[in-house]
C-alpha positions as CSV (number, residue, x, y, z in Angstrom):
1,X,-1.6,-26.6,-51.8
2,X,-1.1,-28.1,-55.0
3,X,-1.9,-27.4,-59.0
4,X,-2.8,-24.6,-59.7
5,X,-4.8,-23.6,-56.6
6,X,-0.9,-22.8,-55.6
7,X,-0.3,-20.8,-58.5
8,X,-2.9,-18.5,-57.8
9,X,-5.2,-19.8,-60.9
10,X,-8.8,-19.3,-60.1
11,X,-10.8,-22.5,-60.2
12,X,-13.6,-21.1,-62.0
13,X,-10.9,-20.7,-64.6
14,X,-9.9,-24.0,-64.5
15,X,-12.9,-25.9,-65.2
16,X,-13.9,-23.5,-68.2
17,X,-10.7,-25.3,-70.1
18,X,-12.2,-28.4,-69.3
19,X,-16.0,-27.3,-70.4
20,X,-16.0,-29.0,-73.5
21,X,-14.8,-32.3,-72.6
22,X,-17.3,-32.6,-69.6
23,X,-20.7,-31.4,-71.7
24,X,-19.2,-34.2,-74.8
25,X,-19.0,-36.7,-71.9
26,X,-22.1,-36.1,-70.3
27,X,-24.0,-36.1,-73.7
28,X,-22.2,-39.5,-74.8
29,X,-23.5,-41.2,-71.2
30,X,-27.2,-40.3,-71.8
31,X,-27.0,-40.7,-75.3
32,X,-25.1,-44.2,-74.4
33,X,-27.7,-45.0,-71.7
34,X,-30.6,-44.3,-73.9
35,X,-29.5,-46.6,-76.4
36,X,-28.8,-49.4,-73.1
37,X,-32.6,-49.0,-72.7
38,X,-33.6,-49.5,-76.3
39,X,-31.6,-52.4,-76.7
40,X,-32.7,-54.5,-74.0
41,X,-36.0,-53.9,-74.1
42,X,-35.8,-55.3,-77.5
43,X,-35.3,-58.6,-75.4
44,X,-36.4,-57.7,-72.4
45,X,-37.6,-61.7,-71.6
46,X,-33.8,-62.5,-71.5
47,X,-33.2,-59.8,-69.5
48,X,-35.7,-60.3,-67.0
49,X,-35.2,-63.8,-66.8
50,X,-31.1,-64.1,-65.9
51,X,-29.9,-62.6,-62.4
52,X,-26.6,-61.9,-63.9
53,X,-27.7,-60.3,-67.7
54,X,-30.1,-58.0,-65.2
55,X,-27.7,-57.3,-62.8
56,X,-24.7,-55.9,-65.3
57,X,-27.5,-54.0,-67.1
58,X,-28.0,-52.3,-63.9
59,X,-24.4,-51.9,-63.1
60,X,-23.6,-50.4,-66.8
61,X,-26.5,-48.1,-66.5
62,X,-25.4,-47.3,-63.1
63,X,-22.0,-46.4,-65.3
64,X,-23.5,-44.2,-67.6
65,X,-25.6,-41.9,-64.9
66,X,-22.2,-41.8,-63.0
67,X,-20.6,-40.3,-65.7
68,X,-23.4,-38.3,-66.5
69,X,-23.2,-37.0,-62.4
70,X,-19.7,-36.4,-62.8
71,X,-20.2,-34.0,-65.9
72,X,-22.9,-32.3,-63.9
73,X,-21.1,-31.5,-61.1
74,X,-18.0,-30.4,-63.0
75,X,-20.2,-27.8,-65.1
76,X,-22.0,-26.1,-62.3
77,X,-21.2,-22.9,-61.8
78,X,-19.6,-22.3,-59.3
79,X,-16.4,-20.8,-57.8
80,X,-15.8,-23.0,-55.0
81,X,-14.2,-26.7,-55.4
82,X,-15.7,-27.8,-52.1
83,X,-19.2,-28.1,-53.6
84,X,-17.7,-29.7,-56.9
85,X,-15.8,-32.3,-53.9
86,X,-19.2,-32.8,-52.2
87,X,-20.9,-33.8,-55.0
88,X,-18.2,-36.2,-56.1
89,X,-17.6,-37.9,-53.0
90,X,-21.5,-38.2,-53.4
91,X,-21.7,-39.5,-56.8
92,X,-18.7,-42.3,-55.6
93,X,-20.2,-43.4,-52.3
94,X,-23.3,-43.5,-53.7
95,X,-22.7,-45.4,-57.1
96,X,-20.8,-47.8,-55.3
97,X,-23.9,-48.6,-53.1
98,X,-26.0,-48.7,-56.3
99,X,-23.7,-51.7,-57.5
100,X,-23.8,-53.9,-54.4
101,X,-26.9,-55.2,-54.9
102,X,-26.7,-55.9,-58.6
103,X,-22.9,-57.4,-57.7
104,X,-24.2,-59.7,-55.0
105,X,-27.4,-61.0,-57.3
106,X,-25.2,-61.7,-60.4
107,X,-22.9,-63.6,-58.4
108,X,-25.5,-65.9,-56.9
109,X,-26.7,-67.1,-59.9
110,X,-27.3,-70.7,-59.7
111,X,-28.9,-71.6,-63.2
112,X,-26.8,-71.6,-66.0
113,X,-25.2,-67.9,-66.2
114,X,-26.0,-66.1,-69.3
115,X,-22.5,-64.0,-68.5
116,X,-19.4,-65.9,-67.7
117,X,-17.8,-65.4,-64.0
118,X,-14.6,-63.8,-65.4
119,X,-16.9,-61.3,-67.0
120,X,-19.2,-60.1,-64.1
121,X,-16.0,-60.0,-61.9
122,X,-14.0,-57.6,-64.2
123,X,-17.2,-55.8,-65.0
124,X,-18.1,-55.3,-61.5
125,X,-14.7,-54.7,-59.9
126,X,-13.6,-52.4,-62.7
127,X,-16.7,-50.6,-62.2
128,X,-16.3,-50.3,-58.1
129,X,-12.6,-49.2,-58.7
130,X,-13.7,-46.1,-60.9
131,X,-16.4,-45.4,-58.5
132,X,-13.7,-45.1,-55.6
133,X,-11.9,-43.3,-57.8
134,X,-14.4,-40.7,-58.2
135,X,-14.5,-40.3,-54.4
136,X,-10.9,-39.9,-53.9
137,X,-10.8,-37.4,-56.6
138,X,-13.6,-35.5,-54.8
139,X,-11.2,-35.7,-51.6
140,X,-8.5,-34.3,-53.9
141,X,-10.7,-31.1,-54.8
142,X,-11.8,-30.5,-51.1
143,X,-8.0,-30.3,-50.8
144,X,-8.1,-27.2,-53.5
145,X,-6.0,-29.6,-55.9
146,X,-8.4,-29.8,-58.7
147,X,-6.0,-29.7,-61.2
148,X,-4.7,-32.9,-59.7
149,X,-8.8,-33.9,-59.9
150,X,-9.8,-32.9,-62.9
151,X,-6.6,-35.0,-64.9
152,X,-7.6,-38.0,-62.2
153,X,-11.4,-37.6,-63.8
154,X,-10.5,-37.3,-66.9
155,X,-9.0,-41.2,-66.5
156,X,-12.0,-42.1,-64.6
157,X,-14.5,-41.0,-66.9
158,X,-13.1,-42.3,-69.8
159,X,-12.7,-45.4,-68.2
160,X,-16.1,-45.6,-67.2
161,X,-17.7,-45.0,-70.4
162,X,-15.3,-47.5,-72.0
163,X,-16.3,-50.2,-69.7
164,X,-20.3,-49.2,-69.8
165,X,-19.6,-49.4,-73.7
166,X,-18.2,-52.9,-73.2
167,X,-20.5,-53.9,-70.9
168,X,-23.3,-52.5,-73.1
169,X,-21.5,-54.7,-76.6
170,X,-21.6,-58.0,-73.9
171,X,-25.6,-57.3,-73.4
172,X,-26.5,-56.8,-76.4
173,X,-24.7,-59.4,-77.6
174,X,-25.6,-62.2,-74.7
175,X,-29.2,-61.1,-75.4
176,X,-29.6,-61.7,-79.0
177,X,-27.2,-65.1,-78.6
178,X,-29.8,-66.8,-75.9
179,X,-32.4,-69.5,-77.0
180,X,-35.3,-67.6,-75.4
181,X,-35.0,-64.5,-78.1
182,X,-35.0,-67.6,-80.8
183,X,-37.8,-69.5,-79.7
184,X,-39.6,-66.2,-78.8
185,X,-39.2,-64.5,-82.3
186,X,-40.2,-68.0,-84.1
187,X,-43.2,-69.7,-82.0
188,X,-43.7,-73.5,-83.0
């Protein structure tokens, strides 16, 4: 055994120091993934009509719930880290599914792509990393190191919402940049 699961620190005690961090986190992903919503549907034709602008939408979003999962499952009470490790092996497995589809369909874009391929590929691949991540971390806290697990989360999360941020900026940005929002918002 490692952390502090060694040094006879209770685990319930352990994830009360990390309360506020996870509830801030949590709140900033559905804050963040409200906003997501509100901003594309501003230009939802653009949206709708590119493969790859739809399919990092639903990869950021996918971001922001993850996060949102990870906070859930760190702040349920509980005194037992094998249910916190269940739910994020869960929340990993399962997030990387979510993206496969969204992956495969922004890749095989064969009209001009609204996102450029260095984009979806660092997007998407940092994205599938943090989602691995969360599984091993899980793996970690089903071995009672959740000291080790919450430190590894606290990179994961952070990197998640910085990347859903980015990806988020990219959208926005990609949508209000294509000719359909012009031609749209100034009929001839």
């Amino acid at each position: 055994m490692m952390g502090r699961a060694a040094k006879g620190v209770r685990y319930g005690d352990t994830l009360q120091s990390w309360h506020d961090f996870y509830v801030t986190a949590g709140a900033a992903a559905a804050t963040l993934a409200g906003l997501l919503f509100v901003g594309l549907s501003l230009h939802i034709r653009v949206v709708v009509s590119h493969r790859d602008v739809r399919s990092l939408a639903r990869a950021t979003l996918t971001d922001f719930v993850a996060v949102l999962l990870i906070a859930l499952a760190v702040l349920t009470p509980t005194t037992d880290s094998r249910t916190t490790a269940t739910w994020l092996i869960a929340v990993g497995v399962i997030s990387l599914g979510l993206i496969v589809r969204p992956t495969l369909e922004g890749f095989r874009t064969r009209h001009p792509r609204a996102l450029g391929l260095r984009v979806l590929i660092s997007r998407f691949g940092l994205s599938a990393v943090c989602y691995a991540g969360v599984a091993s971390i899980g793996v970690l806290f089903s071995r009672q190191n959740y000291e080790g697990g919450l430190s590894g989360l606290l990179v994961v999360v952070t990197l998640l919402l910085v990347i859903a941020v980015r990806n988020t900026w990219d959208l926005l940005v990609t949508v209000a940049d294509r000719p359909e929002v012009a031609t749209s918002r100034h009929p001839r």
